[in-house]
Backbone bond lengths (Angstrom), bond angles and torsions (degrees), N, CA, C in turn:
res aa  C-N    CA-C-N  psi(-1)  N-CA   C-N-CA  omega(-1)  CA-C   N-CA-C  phi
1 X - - - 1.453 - - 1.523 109.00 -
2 X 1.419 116.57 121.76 1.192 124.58 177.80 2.052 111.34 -56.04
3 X 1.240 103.15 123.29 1.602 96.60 -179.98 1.944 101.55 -92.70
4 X 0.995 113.46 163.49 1.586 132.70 170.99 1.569 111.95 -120.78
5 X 1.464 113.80 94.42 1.305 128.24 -168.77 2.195 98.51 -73.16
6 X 1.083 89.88 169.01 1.781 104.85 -176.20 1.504 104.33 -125.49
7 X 1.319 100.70 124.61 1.715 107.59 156.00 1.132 136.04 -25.13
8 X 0.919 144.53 57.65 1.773 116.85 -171.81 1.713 120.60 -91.90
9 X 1.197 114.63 100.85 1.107 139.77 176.86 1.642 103.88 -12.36
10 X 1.644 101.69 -59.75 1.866 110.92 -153.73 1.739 86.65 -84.25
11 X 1.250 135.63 -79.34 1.208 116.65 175.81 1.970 131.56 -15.71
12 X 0.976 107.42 -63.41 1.676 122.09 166.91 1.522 93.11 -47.27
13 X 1.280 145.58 -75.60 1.032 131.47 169.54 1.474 133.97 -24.78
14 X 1.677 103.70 -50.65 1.544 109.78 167.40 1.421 132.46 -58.30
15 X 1.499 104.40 -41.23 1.730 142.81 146.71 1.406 100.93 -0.33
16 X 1.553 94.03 -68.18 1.411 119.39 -151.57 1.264 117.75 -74.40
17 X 1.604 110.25 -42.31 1.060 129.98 -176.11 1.489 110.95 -52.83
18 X 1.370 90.28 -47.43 1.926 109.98 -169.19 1.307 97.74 -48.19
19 X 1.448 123.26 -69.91 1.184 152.72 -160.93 1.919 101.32 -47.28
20 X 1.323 100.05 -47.41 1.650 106.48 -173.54 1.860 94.79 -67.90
21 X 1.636 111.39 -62.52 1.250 100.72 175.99 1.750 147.80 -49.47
22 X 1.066 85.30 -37.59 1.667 108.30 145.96 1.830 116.39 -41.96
23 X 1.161 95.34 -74.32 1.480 101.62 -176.43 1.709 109.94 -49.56
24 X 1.285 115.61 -55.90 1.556 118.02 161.74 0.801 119.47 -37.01
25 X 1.703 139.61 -73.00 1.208 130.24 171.49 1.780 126.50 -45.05
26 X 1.435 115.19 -35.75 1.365 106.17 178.03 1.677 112.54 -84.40
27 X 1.599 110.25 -10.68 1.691 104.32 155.60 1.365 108.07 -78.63
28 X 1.177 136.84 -13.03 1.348 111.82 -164.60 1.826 95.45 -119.09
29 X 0.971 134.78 17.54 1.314 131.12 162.33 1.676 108.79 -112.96
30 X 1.699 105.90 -22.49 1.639 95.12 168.57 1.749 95.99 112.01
31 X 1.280 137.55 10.43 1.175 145.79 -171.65 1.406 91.51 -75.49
32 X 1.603 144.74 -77.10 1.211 154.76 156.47 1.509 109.87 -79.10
33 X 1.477 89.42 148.22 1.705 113.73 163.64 1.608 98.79 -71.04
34 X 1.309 124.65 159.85 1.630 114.72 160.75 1.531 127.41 -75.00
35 X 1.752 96.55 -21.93 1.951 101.59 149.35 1.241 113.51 -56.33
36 X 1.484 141.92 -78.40 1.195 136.78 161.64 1.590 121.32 7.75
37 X 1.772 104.31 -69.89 1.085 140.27 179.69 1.588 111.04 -48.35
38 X 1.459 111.43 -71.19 1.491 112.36 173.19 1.575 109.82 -47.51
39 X 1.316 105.09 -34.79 2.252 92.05 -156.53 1.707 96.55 -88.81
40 X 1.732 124.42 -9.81 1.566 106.74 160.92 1.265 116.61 -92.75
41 X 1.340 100.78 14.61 1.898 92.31 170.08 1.433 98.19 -155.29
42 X 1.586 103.63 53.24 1.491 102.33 157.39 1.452 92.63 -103.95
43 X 1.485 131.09 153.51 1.572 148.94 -178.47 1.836 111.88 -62.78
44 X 1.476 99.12 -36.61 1.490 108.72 -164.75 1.468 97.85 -86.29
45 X 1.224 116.67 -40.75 2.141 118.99 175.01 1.238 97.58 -36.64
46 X 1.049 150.10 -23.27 1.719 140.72 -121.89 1.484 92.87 -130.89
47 X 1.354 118.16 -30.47 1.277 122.45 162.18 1.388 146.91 -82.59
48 X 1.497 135.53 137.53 1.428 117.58 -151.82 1.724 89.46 -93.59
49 X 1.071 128.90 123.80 1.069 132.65 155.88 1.265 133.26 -58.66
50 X 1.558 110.80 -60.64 1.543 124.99 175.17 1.432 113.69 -43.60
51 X 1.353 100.61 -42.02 1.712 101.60 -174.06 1.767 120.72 -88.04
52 X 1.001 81.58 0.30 1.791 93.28 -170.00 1.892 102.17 -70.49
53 X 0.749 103.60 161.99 2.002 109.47 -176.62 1.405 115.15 -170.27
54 X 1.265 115.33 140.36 1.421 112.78 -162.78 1.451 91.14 -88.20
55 X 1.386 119.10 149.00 1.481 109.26 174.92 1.781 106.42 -129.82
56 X 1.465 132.29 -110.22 1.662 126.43 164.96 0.825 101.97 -71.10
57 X 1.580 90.92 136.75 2.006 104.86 172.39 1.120 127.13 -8.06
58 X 1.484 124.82 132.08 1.617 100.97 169.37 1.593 116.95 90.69
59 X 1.651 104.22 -32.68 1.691 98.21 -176.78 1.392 99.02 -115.15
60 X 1.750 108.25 145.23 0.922 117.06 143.95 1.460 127.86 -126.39
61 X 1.175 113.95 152.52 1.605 148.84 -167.56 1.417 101.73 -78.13
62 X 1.314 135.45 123.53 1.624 158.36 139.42 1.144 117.14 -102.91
């Protein structure tokens, strides 16, 4: 049976937190450069570009 998970606002927050602290620690022990750092958590990396195509107005294709 397919389940339907729920948002939770304060968790996603914690998520996040982790994620930022994380990132601190692997700049500050030398794990990543902070170039490194920026391009796995830039928004647009995450996206395939090449394949993307504009298709009806208004839509685009990923």
């Amino acid at each position: 049976m397919l389940q339907i998970g729920h948002y939770n606002a304060l968790e996603r927050q914690r998520e996040k937190q982790r994620s930022r602290d994380q990132d601190d620690l692997d700049l500050r022990c030398g794990a990543v450069s902070a170039e490194q750092l920026a391009h796995q958590n830039a928004f647009f990396d995450a996206l395939s570009i090449r394949r993307a195509h504009i298709g009806r107005r208004g839509y685009i294709a990923l």
